[in-house]
PDB file of the backbone (N, CA, C, O) and the ligand in Angstrom, with CONECT records:
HET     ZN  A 101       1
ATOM      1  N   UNK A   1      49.987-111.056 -71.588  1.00  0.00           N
ATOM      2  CA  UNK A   1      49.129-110.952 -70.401  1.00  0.00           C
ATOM      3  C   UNK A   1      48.404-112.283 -70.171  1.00  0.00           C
ATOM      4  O   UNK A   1      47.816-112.773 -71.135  1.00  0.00           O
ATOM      5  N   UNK A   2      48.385-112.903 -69.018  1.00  0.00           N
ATOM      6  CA  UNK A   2      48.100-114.029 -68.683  1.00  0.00           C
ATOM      7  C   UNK A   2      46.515-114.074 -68.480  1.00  0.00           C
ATOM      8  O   UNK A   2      46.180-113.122 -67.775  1.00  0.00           O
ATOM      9  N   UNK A   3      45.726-114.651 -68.760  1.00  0.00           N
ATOM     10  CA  UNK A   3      44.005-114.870 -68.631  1.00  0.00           C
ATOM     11  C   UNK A   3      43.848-115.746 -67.715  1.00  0.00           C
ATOM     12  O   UNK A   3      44.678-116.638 -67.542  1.00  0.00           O
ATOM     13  N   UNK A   4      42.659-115.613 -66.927  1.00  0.00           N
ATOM     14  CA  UNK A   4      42.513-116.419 -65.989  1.00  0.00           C
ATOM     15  C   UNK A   4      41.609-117.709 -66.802  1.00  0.00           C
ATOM     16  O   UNK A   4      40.915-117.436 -67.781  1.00  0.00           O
ATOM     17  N   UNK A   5      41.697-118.878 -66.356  1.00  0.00           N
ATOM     18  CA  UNK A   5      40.621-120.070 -66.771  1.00  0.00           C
ATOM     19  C   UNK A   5      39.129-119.790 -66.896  1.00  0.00           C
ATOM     20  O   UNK A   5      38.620-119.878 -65.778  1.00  0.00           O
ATOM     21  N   UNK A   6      38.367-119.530 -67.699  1.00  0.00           N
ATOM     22  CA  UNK A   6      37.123-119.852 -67.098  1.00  0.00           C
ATOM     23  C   UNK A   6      36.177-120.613 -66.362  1.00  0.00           C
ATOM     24  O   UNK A   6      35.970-121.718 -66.862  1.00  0.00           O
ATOM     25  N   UNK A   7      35.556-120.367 -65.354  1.00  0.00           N
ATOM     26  CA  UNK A   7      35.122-121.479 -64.176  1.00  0.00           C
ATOM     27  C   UNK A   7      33.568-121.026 -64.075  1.00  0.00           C
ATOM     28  O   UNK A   7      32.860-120.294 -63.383  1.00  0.00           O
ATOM     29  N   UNK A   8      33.450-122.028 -65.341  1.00  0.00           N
ATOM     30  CA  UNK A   8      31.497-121.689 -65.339  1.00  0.00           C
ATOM     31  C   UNK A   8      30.380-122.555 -64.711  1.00  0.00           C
ATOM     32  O   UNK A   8      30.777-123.719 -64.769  1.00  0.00           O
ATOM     33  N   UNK A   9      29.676-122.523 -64.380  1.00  0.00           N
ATOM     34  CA  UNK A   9      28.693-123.485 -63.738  1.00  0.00           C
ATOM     35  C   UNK A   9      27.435-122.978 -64.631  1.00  0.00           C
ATOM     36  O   UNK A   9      27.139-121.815 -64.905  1.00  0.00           O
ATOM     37  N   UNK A  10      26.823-124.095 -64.979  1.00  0.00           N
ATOM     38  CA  UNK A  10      25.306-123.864 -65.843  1.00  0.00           C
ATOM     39  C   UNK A  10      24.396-123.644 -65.200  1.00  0.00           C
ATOM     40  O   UNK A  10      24.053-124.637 -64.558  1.00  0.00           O
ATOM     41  N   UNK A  11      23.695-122.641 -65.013  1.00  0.00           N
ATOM     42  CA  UNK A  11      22.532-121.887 -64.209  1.00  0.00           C
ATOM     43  C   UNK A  11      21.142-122.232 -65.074  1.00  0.00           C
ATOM     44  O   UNK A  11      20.081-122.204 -64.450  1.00  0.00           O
ATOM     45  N   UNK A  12      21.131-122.484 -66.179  1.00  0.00           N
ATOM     46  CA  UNK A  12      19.623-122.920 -66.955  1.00  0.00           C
ATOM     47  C   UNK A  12      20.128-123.652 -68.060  1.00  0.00           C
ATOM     48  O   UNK A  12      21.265-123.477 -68.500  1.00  0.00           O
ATOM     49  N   UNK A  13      19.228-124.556 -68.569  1.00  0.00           N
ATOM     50  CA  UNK A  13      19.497-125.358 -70.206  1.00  0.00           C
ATOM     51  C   UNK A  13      18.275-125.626 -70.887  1.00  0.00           C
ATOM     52  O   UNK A  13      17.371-126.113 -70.208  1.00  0.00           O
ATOM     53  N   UNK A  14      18.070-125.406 -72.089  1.00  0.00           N
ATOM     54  CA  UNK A  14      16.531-125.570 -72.566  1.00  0.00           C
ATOM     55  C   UNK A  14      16.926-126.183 -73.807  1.00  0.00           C
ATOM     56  O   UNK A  14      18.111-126.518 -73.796  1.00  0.00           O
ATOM     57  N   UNK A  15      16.293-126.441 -74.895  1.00  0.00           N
ATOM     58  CA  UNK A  15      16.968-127.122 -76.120  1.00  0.00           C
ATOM     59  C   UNK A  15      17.319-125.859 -77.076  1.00  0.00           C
ATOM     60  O   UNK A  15      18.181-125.930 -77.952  1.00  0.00           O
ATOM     61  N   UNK A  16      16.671-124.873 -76.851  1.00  0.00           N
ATOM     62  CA  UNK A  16      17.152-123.752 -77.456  1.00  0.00           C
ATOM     63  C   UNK A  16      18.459-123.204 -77.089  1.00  0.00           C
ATOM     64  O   UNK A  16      19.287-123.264 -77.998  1.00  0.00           O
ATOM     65  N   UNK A  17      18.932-122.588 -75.778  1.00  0.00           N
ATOM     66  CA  UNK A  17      19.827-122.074 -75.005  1.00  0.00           C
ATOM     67  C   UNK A  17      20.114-122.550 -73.775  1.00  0.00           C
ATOM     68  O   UNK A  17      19.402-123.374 -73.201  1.00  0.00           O
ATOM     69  N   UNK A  18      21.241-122.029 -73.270  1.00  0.00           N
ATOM     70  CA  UNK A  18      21.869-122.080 -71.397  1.00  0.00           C
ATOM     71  C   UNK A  18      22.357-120.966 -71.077  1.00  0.00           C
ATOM     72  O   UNK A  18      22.295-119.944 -71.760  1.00  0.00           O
ATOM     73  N   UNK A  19      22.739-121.053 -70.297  1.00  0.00           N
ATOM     74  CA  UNK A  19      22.956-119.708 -69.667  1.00  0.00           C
ATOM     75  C   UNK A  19      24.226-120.534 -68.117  1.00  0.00           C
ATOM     76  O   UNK A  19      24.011-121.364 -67.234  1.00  0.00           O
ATOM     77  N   UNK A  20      25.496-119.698 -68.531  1.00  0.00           N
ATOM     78  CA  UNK A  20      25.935-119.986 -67.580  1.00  0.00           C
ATOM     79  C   UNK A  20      26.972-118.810 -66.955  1.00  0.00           C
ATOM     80  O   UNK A  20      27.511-117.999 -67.708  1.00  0.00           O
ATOM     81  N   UNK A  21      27.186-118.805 -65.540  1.00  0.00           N
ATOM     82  CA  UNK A  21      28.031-117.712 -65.267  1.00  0.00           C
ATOM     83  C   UNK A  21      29.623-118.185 -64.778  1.00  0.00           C
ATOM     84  O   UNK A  21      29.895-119.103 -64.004  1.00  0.00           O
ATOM     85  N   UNK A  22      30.076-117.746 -65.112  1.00  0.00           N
ATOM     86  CA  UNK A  22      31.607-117.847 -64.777  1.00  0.00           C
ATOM     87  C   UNK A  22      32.199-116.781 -64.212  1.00  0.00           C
ATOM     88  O   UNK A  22      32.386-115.608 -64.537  1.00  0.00           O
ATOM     89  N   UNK A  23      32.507-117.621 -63.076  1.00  0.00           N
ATOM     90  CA  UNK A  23      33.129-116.993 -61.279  1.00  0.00           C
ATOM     91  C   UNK A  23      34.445-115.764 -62.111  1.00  0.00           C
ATOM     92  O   UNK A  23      34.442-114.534 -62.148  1.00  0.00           O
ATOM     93  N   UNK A  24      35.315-116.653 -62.609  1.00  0.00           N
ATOM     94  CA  UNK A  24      36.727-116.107 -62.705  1.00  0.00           C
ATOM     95  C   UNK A  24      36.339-114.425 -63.924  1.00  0.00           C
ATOM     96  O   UNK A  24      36.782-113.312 -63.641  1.00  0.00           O
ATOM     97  N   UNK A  25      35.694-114.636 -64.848  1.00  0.00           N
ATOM     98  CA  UNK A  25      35.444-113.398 -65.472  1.00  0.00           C
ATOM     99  C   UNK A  25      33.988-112.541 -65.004  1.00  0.00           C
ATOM    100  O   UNK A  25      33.473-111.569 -65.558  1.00  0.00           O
ATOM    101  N   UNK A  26      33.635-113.147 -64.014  1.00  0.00           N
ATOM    102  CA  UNK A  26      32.090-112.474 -63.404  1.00  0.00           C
ATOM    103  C   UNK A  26      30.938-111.962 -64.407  1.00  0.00           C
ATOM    104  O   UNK A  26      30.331-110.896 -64.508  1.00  0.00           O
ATOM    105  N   UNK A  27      30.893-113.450 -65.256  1.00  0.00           N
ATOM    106  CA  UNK A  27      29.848-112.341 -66.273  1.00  0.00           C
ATOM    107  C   UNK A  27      29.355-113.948 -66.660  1.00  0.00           C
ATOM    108  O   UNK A  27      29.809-114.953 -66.113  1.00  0.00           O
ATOM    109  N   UNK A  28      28.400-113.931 -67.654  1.00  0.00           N
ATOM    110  CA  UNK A  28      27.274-114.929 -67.594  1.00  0.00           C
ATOM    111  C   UNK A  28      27.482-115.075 -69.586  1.00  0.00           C
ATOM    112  O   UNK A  28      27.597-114.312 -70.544  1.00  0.00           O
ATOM    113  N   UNK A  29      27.433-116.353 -69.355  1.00  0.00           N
ATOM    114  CA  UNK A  29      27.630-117.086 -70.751  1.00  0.00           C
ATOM    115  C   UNK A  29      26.348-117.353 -71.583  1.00  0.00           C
ATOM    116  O   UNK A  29      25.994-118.532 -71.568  1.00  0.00           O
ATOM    117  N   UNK A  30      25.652-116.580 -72.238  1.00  0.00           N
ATOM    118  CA  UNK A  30      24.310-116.915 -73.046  1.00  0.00           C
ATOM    119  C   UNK A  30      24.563-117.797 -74.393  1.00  0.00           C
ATOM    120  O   UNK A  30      24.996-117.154 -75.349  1.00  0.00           O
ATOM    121  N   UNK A  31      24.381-118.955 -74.552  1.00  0.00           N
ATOM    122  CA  UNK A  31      24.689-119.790 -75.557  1.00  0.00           C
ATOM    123  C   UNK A  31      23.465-120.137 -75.997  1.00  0.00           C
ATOM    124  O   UNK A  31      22.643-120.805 -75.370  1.00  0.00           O
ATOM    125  N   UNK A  32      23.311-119.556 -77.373  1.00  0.00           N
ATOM    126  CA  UNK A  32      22.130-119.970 -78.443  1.00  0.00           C
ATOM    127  C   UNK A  32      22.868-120.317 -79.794  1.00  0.00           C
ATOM    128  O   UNK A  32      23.809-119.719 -80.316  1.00  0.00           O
ATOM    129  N   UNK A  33      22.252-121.345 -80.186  1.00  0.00           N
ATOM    130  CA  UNK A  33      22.634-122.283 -80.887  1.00  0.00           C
ATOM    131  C   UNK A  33      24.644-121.789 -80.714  1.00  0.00           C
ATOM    132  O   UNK A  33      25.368-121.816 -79.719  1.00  0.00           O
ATOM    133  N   UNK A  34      24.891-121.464 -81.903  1.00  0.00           N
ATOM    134  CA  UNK A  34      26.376-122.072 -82.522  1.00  0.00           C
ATOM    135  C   UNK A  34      26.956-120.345 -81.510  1.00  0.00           C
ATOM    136  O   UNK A  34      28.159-120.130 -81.359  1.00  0.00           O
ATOM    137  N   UNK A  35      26.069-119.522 -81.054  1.00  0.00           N
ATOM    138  CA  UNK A  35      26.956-118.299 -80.609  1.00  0.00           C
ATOM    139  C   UNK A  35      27.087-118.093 -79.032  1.00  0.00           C
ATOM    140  O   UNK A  35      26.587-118.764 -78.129  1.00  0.00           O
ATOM    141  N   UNK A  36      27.488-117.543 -79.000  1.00  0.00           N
ATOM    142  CA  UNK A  36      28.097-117.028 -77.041  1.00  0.00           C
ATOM    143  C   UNK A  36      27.716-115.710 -76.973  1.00  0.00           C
ATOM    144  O   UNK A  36      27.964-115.035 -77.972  1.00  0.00           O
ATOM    145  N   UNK A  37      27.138-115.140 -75.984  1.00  0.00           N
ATOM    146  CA  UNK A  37      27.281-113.806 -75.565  1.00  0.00           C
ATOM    147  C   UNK A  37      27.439-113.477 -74.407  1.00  0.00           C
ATOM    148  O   UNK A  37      26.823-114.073 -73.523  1.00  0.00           O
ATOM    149  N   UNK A  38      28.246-112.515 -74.136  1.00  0.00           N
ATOM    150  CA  UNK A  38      29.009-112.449 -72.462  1.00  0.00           C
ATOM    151  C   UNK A  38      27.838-110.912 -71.918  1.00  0.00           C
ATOM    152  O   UNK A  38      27.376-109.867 -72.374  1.00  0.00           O
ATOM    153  N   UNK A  39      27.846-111.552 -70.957  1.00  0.00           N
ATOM    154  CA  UNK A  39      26.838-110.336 -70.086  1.00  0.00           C
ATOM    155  C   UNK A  39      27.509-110.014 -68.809  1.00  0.00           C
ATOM    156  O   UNK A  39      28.035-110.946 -68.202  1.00  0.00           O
ATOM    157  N   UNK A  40      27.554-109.025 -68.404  1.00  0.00           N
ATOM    158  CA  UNK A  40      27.904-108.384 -67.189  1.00  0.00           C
ATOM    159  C   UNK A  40      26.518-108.605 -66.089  1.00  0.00           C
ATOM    160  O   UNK A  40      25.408-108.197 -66.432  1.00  0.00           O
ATOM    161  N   UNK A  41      26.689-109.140 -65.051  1.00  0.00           N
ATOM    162  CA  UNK A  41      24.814-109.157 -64.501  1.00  0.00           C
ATOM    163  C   UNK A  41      24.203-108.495 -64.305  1.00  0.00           C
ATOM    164  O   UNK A  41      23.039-108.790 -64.035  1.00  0.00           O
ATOM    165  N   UNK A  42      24.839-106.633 -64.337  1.00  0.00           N
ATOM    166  CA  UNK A  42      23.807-105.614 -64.304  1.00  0.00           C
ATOM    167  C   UNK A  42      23.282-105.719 -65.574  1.00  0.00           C
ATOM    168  O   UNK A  42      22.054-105.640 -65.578  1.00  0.00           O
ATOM    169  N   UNK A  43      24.117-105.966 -67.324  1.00  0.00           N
ATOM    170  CA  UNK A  43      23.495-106.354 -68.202  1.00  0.00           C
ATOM    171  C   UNK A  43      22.510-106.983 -68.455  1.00  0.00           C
ATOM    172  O   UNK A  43      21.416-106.602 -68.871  1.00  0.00           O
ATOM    173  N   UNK A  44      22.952-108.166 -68.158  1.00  0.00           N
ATOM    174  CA  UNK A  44      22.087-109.519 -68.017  1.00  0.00           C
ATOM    175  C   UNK A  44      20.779-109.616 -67.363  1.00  0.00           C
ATOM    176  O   UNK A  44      19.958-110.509 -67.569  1.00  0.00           O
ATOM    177  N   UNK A  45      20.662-108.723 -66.635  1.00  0.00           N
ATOM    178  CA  UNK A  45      18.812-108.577 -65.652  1.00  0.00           C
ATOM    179  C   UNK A  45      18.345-107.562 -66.499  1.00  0.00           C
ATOM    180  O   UNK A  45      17.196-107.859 -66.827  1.00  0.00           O
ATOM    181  N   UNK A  46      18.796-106.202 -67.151  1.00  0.00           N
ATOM    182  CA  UNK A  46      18.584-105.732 -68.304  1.00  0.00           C
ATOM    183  C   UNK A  46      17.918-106.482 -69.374  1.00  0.00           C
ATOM    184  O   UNK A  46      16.747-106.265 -69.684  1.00  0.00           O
ATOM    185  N   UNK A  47      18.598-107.294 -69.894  1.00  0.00           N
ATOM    186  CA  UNK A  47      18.183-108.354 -71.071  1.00  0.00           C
ATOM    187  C   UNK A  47      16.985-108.944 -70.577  1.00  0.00           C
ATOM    188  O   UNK A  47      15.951-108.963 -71.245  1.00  0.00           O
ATOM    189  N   UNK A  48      17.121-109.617 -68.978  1.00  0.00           N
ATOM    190  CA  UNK A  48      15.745-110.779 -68.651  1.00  0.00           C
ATOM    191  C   UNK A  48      14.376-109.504 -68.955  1.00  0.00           C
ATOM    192  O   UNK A  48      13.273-109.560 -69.499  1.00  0.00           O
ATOM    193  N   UNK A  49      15.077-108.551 -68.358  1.00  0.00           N
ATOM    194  CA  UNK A  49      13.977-107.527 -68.351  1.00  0.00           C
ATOM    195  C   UNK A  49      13.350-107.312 -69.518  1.00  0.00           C
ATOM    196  O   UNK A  49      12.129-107.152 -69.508  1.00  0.00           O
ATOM    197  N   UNK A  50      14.096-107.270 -70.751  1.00  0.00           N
ATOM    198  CA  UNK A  50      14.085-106.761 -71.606  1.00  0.00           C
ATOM    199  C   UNK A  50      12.944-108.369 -72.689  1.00  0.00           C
ATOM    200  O   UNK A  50      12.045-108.422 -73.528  1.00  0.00           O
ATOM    201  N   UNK A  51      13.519-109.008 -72.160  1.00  0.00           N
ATOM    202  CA  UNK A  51      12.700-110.451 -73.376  1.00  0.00           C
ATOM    203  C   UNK A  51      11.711-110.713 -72.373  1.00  0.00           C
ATOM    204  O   UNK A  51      10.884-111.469 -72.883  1.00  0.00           O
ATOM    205  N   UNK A  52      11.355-110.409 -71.015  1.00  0.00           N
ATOM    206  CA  UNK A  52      10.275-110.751 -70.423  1.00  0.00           C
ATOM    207  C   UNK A  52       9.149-109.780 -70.962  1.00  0.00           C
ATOM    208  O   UNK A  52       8.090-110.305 -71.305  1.00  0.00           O
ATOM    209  N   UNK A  53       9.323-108.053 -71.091  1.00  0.00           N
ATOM    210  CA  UNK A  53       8.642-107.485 -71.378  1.00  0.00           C
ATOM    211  C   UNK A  53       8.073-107.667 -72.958  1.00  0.00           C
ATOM    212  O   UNK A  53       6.849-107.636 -73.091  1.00  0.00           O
ATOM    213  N   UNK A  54       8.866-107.845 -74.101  1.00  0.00           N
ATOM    214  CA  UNK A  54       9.033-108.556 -75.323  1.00  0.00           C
ATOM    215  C   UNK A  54       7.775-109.520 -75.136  1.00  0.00           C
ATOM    216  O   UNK A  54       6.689-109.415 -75.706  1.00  0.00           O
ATOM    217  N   UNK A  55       8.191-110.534 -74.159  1.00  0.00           N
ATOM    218  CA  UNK A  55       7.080-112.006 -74.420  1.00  0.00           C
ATOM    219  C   UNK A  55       5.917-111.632 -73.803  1.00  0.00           C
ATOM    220  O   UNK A  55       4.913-112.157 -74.283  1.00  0.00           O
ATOM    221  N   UNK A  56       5.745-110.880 -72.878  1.00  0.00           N
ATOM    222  CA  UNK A  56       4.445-110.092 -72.169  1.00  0.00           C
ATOM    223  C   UNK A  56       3.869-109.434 -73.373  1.00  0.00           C
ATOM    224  O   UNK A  56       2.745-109.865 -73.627  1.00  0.00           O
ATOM    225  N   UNK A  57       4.364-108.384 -74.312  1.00  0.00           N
ATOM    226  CA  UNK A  57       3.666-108.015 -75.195  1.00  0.00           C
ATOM    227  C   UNK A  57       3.196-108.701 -76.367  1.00  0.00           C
ATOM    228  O   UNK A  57       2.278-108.354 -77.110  1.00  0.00           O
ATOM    229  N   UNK A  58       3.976-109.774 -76.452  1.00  0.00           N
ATOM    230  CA  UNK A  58       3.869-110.928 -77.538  1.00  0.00           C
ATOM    231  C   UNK A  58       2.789-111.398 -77.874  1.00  0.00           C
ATOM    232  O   UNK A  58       2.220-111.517 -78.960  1.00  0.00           O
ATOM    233  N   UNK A  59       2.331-111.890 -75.950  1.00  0.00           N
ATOM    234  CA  UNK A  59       1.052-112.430 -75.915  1.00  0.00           C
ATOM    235  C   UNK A  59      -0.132-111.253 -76.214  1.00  0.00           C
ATOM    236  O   UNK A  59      -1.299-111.580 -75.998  1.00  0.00           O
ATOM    237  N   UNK A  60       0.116-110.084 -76.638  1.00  0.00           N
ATOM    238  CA  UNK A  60      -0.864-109.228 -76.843  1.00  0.00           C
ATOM    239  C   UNK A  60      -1.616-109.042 -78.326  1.00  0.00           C
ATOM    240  O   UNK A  60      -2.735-108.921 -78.823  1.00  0.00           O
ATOM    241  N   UNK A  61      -0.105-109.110 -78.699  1.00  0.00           N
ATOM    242  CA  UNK A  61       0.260-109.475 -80.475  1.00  0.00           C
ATOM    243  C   UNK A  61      -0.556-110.819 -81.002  1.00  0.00           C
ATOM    244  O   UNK A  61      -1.347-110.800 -81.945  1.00  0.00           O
ATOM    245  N   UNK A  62      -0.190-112.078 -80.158  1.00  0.00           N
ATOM    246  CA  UNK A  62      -1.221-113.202 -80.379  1.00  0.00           C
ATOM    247  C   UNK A  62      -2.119-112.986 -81.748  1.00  0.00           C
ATOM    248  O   UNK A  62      -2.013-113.315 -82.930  1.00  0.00           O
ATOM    249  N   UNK A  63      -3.226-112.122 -80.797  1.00  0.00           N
ATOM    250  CA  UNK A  63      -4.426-112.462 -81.647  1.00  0.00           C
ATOM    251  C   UNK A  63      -4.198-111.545 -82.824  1.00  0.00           C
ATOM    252  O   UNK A  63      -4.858-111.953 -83.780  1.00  0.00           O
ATOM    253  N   UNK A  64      -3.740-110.821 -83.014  1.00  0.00           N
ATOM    254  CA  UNK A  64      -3.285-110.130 -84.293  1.00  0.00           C
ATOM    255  C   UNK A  64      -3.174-110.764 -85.160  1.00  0.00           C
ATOM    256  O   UNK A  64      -3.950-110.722 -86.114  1.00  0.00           O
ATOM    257  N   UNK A  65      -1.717-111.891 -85.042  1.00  0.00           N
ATOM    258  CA  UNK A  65      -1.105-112.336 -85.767  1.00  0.00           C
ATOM    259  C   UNK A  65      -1.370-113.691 -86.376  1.00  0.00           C
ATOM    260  O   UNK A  65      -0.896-114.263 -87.358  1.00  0.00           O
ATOM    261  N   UNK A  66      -2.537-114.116 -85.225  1.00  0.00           N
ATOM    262  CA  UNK A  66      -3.638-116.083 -85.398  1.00  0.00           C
ATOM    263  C   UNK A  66      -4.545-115.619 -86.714  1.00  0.00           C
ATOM    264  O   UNK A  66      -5.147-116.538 -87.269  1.00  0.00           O
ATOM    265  N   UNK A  67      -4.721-114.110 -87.336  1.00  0.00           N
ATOM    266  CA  UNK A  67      -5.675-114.073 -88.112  1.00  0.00           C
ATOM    267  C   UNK A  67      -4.791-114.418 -89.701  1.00  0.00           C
ATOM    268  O   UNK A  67      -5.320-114.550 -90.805  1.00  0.00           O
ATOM    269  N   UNK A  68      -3.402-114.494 -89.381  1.00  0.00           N
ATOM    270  CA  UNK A  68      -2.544-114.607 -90.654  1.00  0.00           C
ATOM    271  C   UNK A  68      -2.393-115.830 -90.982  1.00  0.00           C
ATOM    272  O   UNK A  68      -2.262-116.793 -90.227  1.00  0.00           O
ATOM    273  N   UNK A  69      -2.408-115.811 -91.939  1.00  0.00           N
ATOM    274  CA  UNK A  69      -2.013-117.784 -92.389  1.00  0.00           C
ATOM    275  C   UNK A  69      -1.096-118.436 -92.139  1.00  0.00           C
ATOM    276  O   UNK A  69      -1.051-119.659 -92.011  1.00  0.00           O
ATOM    277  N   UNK A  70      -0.037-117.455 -92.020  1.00  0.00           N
ATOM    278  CA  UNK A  70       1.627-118.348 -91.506  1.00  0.00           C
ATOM    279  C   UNK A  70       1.310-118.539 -90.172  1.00  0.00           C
ATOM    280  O   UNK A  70       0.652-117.809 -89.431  1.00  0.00           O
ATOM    281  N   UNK A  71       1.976-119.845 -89.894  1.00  0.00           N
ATOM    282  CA  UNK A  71       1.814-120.531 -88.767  1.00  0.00           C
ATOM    283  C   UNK A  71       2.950-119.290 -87.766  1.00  0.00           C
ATOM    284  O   UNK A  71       3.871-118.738 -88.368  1.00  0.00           O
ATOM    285  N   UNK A  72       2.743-119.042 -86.474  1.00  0.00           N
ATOM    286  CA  UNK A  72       3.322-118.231 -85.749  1.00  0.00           C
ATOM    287  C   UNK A  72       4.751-118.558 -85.066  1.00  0.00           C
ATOM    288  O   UNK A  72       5.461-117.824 -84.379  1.00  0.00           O
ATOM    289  N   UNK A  73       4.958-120.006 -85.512  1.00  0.00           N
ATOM    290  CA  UNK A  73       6.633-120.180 -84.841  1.00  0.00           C
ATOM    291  C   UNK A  73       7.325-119.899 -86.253  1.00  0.00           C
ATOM    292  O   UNK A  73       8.347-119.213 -86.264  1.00  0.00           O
ATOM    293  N   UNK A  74       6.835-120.378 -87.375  1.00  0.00           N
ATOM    294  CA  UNK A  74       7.236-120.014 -88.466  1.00  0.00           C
ATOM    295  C   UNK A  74       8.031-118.589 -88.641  1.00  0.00           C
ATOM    296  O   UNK A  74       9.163-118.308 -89.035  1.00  0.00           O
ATOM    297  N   UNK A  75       7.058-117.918 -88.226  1.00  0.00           N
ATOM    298  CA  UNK A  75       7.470-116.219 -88.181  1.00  0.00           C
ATOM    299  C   UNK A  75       8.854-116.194 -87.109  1.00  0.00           C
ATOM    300  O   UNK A  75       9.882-115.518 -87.154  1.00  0.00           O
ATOM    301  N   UNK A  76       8.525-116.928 -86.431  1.00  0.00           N
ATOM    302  CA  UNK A  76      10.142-116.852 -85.496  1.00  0.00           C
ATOM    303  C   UNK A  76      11.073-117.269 -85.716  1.00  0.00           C
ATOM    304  O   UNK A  76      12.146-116.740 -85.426  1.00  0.00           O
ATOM    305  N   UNK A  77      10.860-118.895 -86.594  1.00  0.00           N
ATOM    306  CA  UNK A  77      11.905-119.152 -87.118  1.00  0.00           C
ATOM    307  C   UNK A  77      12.781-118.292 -88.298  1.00  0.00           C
ATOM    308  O   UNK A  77      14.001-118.172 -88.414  1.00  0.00           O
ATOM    309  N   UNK A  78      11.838-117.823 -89.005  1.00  0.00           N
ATOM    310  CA  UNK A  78      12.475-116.715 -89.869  1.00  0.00           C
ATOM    311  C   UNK A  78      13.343-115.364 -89.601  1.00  0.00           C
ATOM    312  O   UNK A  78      14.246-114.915 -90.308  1.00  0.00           O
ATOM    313  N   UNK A  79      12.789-114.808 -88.310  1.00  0.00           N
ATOM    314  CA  UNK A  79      13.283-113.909 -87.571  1.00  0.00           C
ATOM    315  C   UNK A  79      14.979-114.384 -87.110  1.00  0.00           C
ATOM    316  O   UNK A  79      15.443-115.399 -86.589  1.00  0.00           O
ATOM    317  N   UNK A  80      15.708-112.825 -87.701  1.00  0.00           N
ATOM    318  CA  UNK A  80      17.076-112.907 -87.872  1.00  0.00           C
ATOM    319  C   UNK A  80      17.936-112.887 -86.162  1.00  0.00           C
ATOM    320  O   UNK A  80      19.162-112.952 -86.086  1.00  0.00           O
TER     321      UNK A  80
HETATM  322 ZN    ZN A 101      35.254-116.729 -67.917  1.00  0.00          ZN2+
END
């Protein structure tokens, strides 16, 4: 069975991730560090939805977590 090319255009780039969508498979390329993940865009607004609400509560967490000694990116970097 023959595959079509992928024909992606980069929609965001940060030093962490990009994000790009490709016309020919209609789904959106999430690249963090060394991995890929393919999203469908009803998925994919799911997800924004989903890490916007995440970082909205994050900032709630804040002061919780400023009373701990580990520095707070620390904790992220550790996070699997
Ligand atoms: Zn593709």
């Amino acid at each position: 069975m023959q595959r079509k090319a992928c024909n992606t255009e980069t929609l965001a780039r940060s030093e962490v991730c990009s994000v790009e969508y490709c016309r020919s498979c209609a789904v959106f390329h999430v690249n963090v560090g060394p991995v890929t993940v393919h999203f469908r865009p009803s998925t994919f607004r799911m997800l924004c939805t989903t890490l916007n609400a995440a970082l909205a509560r994050f900032r709630h967490v804040r002061p919780v977590l400023s009373s701990c000694t580990a520095n707070q990116d620390e904790i992220i970097d550790r996070s699997p």
